[in-house]
N, C-alpha and C positions, 0 to 999 in steps of 0.2 A: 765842445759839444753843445748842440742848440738846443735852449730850457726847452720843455717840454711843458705843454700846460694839459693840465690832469683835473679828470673832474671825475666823482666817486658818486653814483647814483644808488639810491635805494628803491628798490623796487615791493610794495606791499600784497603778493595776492594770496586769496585764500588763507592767510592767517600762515602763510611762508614768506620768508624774506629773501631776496633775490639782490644779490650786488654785483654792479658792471664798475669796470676800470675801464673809462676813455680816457687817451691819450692822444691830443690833438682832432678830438671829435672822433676816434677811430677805436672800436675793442679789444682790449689788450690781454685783461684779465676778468674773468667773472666765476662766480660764487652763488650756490643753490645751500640754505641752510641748512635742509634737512640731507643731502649728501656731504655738507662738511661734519655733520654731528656724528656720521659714521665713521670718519677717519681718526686712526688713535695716535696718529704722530703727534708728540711732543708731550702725550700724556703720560702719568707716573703712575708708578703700580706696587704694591708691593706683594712681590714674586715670591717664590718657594721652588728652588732646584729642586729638580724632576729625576736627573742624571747629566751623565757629564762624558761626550763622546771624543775621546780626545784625537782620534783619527780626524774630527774635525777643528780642533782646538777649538771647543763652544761646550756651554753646558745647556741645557732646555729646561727654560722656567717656567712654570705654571705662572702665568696671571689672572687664573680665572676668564680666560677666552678658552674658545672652543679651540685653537689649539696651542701649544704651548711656545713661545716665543724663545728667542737663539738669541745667546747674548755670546760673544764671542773672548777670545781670553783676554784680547787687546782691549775690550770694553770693563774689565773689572776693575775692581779698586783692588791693591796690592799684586801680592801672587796667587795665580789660579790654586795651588796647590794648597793654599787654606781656605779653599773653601769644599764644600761636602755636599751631598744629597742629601735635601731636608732642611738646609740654611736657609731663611729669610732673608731679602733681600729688597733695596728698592733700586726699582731700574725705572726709564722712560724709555717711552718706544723710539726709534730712530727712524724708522721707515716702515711704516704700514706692508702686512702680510697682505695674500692674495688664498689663491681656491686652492696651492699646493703645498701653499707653507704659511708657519705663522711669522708674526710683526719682531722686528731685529729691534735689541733693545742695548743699552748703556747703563751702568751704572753711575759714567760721569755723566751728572743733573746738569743742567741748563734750564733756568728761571729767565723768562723774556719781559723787559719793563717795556716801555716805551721807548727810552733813547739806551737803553744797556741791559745788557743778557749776566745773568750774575752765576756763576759757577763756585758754589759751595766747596767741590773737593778741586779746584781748578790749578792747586800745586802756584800760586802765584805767577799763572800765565796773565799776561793781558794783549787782547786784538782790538784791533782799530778797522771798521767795515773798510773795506779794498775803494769803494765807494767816495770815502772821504781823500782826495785827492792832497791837498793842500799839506806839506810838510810840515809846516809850522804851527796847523792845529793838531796833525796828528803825535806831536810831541808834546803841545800842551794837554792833550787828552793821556797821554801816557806819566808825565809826570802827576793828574789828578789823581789816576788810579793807584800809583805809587804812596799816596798820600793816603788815598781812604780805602785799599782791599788789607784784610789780615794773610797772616801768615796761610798758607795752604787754599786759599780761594783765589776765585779768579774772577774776569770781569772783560767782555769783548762791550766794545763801545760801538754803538749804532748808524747807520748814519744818521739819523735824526738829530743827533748829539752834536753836532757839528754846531759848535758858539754857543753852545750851552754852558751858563756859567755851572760852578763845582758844586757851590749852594744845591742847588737842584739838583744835581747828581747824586749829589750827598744822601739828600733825601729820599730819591727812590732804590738807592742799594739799602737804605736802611728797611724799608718797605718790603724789599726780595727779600731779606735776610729774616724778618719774619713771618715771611711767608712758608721760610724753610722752616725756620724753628719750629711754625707747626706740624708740617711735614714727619719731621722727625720724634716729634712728642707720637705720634698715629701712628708710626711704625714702632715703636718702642713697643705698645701695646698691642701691638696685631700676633692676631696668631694664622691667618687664612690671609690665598691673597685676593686680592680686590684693589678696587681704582681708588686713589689719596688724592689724584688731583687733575682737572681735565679745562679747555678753556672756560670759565665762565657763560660766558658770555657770549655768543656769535657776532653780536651787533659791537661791541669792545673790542671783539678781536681784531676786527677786520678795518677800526678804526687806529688801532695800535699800530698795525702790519702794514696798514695803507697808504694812513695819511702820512703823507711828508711836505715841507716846503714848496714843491709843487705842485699839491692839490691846492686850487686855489674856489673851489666850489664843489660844493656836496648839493643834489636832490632828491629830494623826499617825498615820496606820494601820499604818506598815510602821517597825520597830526600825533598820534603819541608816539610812533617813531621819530618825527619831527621834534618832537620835545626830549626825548631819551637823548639823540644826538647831539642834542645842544648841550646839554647837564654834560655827558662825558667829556667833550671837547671843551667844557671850561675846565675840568682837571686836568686835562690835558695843556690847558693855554693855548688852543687851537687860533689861528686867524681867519680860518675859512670860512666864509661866505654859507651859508645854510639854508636852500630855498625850500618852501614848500610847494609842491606842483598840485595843480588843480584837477589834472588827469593823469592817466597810468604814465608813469614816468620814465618806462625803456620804450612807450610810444612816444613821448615827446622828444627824447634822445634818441630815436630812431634803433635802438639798439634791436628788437626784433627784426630786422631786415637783416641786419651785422650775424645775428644768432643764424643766421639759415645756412651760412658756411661752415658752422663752428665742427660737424661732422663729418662733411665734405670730401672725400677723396682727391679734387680735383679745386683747386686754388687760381681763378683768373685775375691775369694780371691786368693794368692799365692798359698796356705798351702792346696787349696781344697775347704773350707768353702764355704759360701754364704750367703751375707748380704741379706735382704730383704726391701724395705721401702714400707711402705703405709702412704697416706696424706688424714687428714679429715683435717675441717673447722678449728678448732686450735689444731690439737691436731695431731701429727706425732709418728707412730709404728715402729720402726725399729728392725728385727727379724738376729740371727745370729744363721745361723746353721751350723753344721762341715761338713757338707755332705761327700765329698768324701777323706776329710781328717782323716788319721788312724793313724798316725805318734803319738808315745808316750808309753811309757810302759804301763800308765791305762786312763781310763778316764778321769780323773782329770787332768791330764797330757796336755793330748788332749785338752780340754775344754779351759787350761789356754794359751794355744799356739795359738790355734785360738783365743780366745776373744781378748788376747793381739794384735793381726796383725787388728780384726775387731773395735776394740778401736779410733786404728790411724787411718784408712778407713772411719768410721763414722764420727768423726769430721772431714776432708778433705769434705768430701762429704755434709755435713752441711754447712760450707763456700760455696762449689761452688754453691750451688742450694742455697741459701739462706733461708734455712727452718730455721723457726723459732717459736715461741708459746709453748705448754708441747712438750718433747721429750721422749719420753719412749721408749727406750732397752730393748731388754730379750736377755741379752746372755746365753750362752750354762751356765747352771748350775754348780756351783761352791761349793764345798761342806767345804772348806777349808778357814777361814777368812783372812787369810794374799792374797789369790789371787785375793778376793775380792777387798783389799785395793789397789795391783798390778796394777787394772784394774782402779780407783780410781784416782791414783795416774796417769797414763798414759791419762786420760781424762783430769785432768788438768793442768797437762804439754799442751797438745792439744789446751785447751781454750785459751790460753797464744796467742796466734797465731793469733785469732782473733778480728777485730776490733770491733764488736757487746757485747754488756753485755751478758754472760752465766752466769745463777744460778747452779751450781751442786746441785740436793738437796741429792744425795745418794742412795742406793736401797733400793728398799723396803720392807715388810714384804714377798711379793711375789718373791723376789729374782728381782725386775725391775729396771732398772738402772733409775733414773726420773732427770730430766733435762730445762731448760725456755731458751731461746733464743729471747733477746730482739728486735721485729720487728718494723722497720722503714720503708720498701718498699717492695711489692712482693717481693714472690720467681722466680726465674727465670722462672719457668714452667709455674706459671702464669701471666707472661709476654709474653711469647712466644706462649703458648697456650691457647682458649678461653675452655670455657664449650662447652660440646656436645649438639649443640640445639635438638636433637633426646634425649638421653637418662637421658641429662641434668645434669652431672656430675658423676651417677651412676654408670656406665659403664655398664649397662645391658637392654635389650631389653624384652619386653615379648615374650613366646614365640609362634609361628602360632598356635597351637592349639586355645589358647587362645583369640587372635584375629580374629582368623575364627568364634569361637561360637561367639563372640560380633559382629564380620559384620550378621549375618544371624541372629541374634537377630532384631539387628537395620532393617536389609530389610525387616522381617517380618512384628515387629512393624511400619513400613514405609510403607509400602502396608496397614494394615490396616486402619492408618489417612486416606490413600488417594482414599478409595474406590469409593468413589463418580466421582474421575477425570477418570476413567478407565484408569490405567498404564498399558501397554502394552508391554514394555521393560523396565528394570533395566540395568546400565552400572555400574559395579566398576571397580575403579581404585585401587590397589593392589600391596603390596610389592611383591618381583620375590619369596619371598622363601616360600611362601602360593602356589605356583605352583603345589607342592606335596597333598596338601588336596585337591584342584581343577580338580579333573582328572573328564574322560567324562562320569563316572557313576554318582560320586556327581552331576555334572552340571545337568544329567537328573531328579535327585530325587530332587534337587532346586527347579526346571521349574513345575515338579509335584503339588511338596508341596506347590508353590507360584501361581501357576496358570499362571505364565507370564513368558517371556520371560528372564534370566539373563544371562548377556556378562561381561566376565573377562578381562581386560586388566595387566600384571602384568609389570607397567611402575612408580607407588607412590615410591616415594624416602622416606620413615619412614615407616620402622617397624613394628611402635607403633600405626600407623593409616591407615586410607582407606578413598578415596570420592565415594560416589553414589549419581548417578541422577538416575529419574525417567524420562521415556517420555510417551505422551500418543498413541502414533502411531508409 
C-alpha cells in the first residue's frame, strides 16, 4: 500500500473550530465542533431501566435524554434475567439515536487512550487494530497485554501502538484504569441518571483519533489554538510538524473549493465519468457512469478505467459524509473476472483507511458491488440538514393540478355543511404557483357553481396545502 501523506488542518472561525483531513492534498475527513458536541456516541451514562420488552430482547434505559435509549440483551453484563425495572446502570452509547428512536447503548465500557482502548469488564479478551499488518508485532503486542491486563479486563491495541515500547503502554492502561475508578466511585453514589463521562476536549479528541504516523503536518490559523496543540502533542510525543498560518487556513489548503462537493448528488470524475449517490433510511445507491468518458480501445477497457478512479472516489466520499448501513455500487459493467477482482482489491486497499468497520461482502449475482458500513453517529448531512417539513424527506411536491381539484372539492363540500349559516364569501389562502389555474374565467365559473363570493390570495407557504375561511357577510 502506498504511504499516504496526511496533513490535519485547524480551522478558527467565529470562535468554532473547524478540522479537515487531507490526504495527499485531497479531503478525506472533516469535522464541525459544534455538530460533534451533539453526538453522544462513546459517551457514559448512568441509566435507570424504564422496562424490559422482551419480544425485543432489549430493555429501555432512561439516560436523562428526551428519549430513552435500548440497550439490548447481548449488551448486558451477566444474564438479562437479573436485572429489573428501576436497576441503575452504567452504559455508553454505541450509536447515536435519530428523530424515531433513541441512541443504542452497552454496558461493555470502552475507554479510548491514545494507542489502546481499555475495557474494564473485557472478560480477558485482547485485539490488535486489523490495521496493524506485521505478525510479529501483533504477537508482541499480545504477549504485552498478557503481561499487564487483570483477570476480567480487557485491552484492544490501536494502531498507533504499533513499536510502542510496554513502558508506555504500561502507563496509559494505568491512566484508563483510573479513569474507571472514578467512573465507578460516581455511580456508586448516583441515584438519577445523567452523563459521568463525555470527550473532554474536541481539540484532544480529534488529535487522539487522527494523528497517526502519517500525519506528518498540522495547520493552524488561530495562536492559542496553535499553542493548545503544541502542549497536547508533547504528551502525546507527537513528531508532527505544527505550522502557524497567517491567513484563514481551509483558504490556504484550498479546502473551501473541496467543501462545495461535500453535499453534492453528483460526484465528477477526472476521466469524465459520474458517480451518482442516493440516500434512503439504511440503505445507500451509489451509481457510476462513464458519461462523457471515451478513452480506451473497447468497452471493457473503458468500464475498467472509470470504475477503477470511481472505486478510490467512493470510498473517500463514504469517510467524508459518513454514510454508512448496506452500500450498494453498480459500476459500469465488467464482463471480464479478473477486473472485477481489480476493483475488489482497490476497495480494500480503500477500507484500510478508515477508522469505522467495513464488511465487503462482494458483487452480486446482479453484477452490484454490496458493502455495510458500521454506524455510530449521523452522516454529516444529517447533521447539517433537517427533513423538509413540506415534503418531509421525499423531495417531491404534489402537483397544482392536484391540489386545485382537492381545494374546490373541500369548498364545495364546505359550502354544503354550512348551508344553513348563509356564507357569503370564501377566502383561500394558496401557494403562488396555482396562480396559473386561477385565472379570471375559472374565478367566474367558481362564483357560478358555488353561488358565493371566492377571493384568492396566493401568499400559503406549502405546496401541499391551502387554508379557507368562510364568512357570512
Amino acid at each position: 500500500m502506498q504511504e499516504i501523506e496526511k496533513i490535519l488542518v485547524f480551522n478558527y472561525f467565529e470562535e468554532e473550530i473547524r478540522v479537515a483531513l487531507l490526504e495527499n492534498y485531497k479531503l478525506s475527513e472533516i469535522f464541525f465542533e459544534d455538530l460533534e458536541a451533539d453526538k453522544n456516541s462513546g459517551k457514559i451514562f448512568i441509566g435507570r431501566i424504564e422496562n424490559e420488552v422482551p419480544s425485543l430482547e432489549a430493555f429501555f434505559v432512561n439516560i436523562g435524554m428526551k428519549k430513552n435509549g435500548f440497550l439490548r440483551y447481548k449488551d448486558v453484563l451477566g444474564m438479562p434475567h437479573l436485572y429489573k425495572r428501576g436497576d441503575m446502570v452504567i452504559v455508553q452509547v454505541r450509536k447515536d439515536g435519530n428523530a424515531r428512536k433513541g441512541p443504542q447503548l452497552s454496558m461493555q465500557i470502552n475507554l479510548p487512550g491514545k494507542n489502546i482502548v481499555y475495557m474494564p469488564y473485557g472478560e480477558s479478551s485482547i485485539g490488535v487494530s486489523r490495521k496493524i499488518s506485521s505478525s510479529s508485532e501483533r504477537e508482541r503486542l499480545r504477549n504485552i497485554a498478557e503481561d499487564l491486563i487483570y483477570d476480567k479486563e480487557g485491552v484492544i491495541f490501536r494502531t498507533n501502538c504499533s513499536g510502542i515500547e510496554q513502558e508506555m503502554l504500561e502507563e496509559e492502561l494505568k491512566e484508563l484504569r483510573k479513569k474507571w475508578h472514578k467512573i465507578a466511585i460516581i455511580f456508586k453514589n448516583a441515584n438519577k441518571p445523567e452523563l459521568i463521562l463525555s470527550e473532554e476536549d474536541f481539540v484532544g479528541y480529534i488529535l487522539r483519533e487522527r494523528v497517526d504516523n502519517n500525519v506528518k503536518r498540522i495547520v493552524v490559523d488561530e495562536v492559542n489554538l496553535y499553542n493548545k496543540i503544541r502542549e497536547i502533542l508533547e504528551e502525546f510525543e507527537g513528531s508532527q510538524i505544527v505550522e502557524l498560518c497567517k491567513k484563514d487556513s481551509f483558504t490556504y489548503m484550498n479546502i473551501y473549493n473541496q467543501m462545495e462537493d461535500l453535499f453534492s448528488k453528483k460526484i465528477e470524475l477526472n476521466s469524465g465519468g459520474v458517480i451518482t449517490i442516493d440516500k434512503a433510511e439504511a440503505l445507500t445507491i451509489i451509481d457510476v457512469d462513464s458519461a462523457s468518458n471515451i478513452k480506451g480501445k473497447n468497452v471493457e477497457e473503458t468500464s475498467i478505467k472509470t470504475n477503477s478512479e470511481a472505486a478510490v472516489e467512493i470510498m473517500r466520499n463514504i469517510r467524508l459524509r459518513n454514510i454508512s448501513g448496506i452500500i450498494i455500487i453498480d459500476f459500469i459493467d465488467m464482463n471480464k473476472k479478473e477486473n472485477k477482482i481489480k476493483i475488489l482489491n482497490i476497495i480494500n486497499e480503500e477500507v484500510k483507511k478508515d477508522k469505522a468497520r467495513i464488511t465487503v461482502v462482494g458483487f452480486t449475482q446482479l453484477g452490484l458491488l454490496e458493502m455495510t458500513r458500521k454506524r455510530t453517529s449521523s452522516s454529516i448531512d444529517g447533521m447539517v440538514f433537517n427533513p423538509c417539513p413540506i415534503c418531509h424527506g421525499t423531495g417531491r411536491v404534489a402537483s397544482p393540478s392536484i391540489i386545485f381539484n382537492r381545494m374546490m372539492k373541500d369548498i364545495e363540500d364546505s359550502l354544503n355543511d354550512l348551508k344553513e349559516y348563509e356564507i357569503k364569501q370564501v377566502l383561500v389562502n394558496i401557494y403562488h404557483n396555482l396562480s396559473g389555474y386561477v385565472t379570471p374565467e375559472i374565478r367566474k365559473k367558481i362564483n357560478e357553481k358555488t353561488g358565493v363570493e371566492v377571493k384568492f390570495e396566493f401568499n400559503w407557504n406549502d405546496p401541499n396545502s391551502y387554508n379557507i375561511r368562510f364568512k357570512k357577510e
